[in-house]
C-alpha positions in Angstrom: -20.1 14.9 18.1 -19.7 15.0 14.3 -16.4 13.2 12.5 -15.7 16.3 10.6 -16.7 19.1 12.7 -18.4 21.7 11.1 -17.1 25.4 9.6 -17.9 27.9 12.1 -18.0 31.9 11.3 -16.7 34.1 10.8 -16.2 32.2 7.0 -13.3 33.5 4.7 -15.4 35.1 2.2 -15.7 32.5 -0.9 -17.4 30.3 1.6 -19.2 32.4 3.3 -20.6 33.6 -0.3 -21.1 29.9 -1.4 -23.1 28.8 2.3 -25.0 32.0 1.1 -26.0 30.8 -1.8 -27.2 27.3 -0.5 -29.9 28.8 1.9 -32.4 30.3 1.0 -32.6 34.1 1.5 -33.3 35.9 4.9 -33.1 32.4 7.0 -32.3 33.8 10.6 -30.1 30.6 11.3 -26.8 29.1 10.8 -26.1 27.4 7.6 -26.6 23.7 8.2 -24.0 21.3 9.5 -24.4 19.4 6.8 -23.3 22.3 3.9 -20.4 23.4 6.8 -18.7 20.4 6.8 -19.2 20.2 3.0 -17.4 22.9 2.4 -14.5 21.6 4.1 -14.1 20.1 0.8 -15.4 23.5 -1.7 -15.3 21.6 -5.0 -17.0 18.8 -3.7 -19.4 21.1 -2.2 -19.6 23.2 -5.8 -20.1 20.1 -7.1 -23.1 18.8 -5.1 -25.0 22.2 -5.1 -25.4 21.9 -8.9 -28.0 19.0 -8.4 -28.6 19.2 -5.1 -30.7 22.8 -6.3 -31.7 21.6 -9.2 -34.1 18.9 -7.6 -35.1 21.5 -5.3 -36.0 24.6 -7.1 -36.4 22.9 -10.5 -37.5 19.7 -10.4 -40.3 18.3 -12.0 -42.4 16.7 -9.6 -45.1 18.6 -7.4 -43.3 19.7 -4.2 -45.6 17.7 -2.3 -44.5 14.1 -4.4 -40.4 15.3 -3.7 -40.9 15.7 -0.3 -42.8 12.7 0.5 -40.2 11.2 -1.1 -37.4 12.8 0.2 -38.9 11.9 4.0 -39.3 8.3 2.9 -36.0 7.5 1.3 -34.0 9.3 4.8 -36.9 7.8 7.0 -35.7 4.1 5.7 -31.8 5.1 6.2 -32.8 6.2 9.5 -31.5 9.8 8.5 -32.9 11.5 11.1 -30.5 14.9 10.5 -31.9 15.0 7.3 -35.5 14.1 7.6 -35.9 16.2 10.6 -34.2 19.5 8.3 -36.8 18.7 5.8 -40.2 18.2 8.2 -39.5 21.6 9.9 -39.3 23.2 6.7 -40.1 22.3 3.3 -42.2 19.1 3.9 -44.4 21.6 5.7 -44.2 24.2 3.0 -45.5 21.5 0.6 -48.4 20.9 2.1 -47.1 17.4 4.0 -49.1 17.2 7.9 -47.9 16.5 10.8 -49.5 12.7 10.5 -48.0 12.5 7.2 -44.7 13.1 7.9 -44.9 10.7 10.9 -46.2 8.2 8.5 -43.2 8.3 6.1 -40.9 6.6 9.0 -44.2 4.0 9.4 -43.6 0.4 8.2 -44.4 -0.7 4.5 -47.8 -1.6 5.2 -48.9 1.2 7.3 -46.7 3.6 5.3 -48.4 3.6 1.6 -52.5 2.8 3.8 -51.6 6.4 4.6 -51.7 7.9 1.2 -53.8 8.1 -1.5 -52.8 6.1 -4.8 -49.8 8.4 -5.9 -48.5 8.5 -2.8 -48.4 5.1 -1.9 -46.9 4.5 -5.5 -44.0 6.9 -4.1 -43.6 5.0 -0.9 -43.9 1.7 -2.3 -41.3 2.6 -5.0 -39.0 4.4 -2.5 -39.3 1.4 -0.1 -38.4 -1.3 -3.2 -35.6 1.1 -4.2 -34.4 0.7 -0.6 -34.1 -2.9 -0.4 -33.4 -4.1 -3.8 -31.3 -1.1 -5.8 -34.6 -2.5 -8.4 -38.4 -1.7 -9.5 -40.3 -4.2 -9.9 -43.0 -3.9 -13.2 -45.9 -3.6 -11.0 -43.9 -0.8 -8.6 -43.4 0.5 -12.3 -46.4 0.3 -13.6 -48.0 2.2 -10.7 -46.0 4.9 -11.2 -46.6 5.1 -14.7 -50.1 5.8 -14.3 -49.2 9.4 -12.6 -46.3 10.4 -13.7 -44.4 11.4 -17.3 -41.0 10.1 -18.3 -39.5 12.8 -17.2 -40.4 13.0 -14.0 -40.2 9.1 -13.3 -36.1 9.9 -14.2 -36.6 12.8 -11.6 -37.8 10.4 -9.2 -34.9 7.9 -9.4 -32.4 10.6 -9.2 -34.5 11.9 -5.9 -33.7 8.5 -4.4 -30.6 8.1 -5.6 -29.4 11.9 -4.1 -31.2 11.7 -0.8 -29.7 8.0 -0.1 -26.5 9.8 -0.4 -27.2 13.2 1.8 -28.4 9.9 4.4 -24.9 8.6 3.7 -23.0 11.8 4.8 -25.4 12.9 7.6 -25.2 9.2 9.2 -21.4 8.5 8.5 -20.4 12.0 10.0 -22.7 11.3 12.8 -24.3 14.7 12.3 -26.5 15.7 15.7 -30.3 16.9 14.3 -30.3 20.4 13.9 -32.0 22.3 16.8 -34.5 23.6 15.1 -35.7 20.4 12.8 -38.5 18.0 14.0 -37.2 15.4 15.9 -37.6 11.9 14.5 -39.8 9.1 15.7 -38.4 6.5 18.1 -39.9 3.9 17.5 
């Protein structure tokens, strides 16, 4: 059972128009738990969509590179709420396998043997990030050789925001959604 429990319908209607607004159009489900108990704090919630859409719809990266590592960073906070929200929907719509999204909650080593070159770079940087809060130069340089400035600066705000969504799914002890894939016990 969650901390904060979440909004339930019907939703007075600013909210309703605002968990609108964070799904994307014709979904046949609920709003998640996550964005319900967010707006049990709206501004907070107003706040977070900003950037929270922003790396989704208008990011930089190829949808493919954000979702792996979107899966990694919640896979090494052992997110499984969020991970599992993203495997049963846009990790799929980007292309990401069944084996591949398995593989993002992999150890280090067998993690980044999984992936070609850019997509190890992405694990291996993702993994770093994880324990250190730091990139090495050569997890640096390995990114440098596929991606632009901009999108390097995309990628550390990707961490950064997903590490937090694992924050608030894990501290509010937020059940999986019904729907998402279920995480791998290991």
């Amino acid at each position: 059972m969650p901390r904060i429990e979440p909004l339930a319908p019907p939703y007075p209607p600013s909210v309703d128009q605002a968990l609108r607004r964070w799904m994307p159009p014709d979904v046949p489900r609920e709003p998640l738990a996550l964005f319900r108990v967010l707006h049990r704090n709206p501004e907070l919630a107003s706040r977070m969509f900003s950037l929270g859409a922003g790396l989704l719809g208008h990011g930089l990266l190829p949808a493919i590179d954000r979702e792996i590592v979107i899966a990694r960073v919640t896979a090494r906070a052992g997110c499984a709420y969020e991970w599992g929200v993203h495997a049963a929907t846009l990790a799929q719509q980007a292309g990401l396998s069944r084996e591949q999204l398995r593989a993002t909650t992999e150890t280090r080593t067998a993690a980044s043997a999984a992936w070609p070159s850019r997509h190890a770079a992405l694990i291996d940087a993702v993994d770093e990030l994880h324990d250190t809060a730091r990139l090495s130069q050569p997890a640096w340089d390995a990114l440098r050789v596929h991606y632009e400035d901009a999108q390097l600066l995309e990628l550390l705000v990707l961490n950064g925001w997903y590490r937090t969504i694992s924050y608030l799914a894990n501290g509010l002890l937020l059940d999986e959604e019904t729907w998402g894939v279920r995480f791998p016990r290991r």
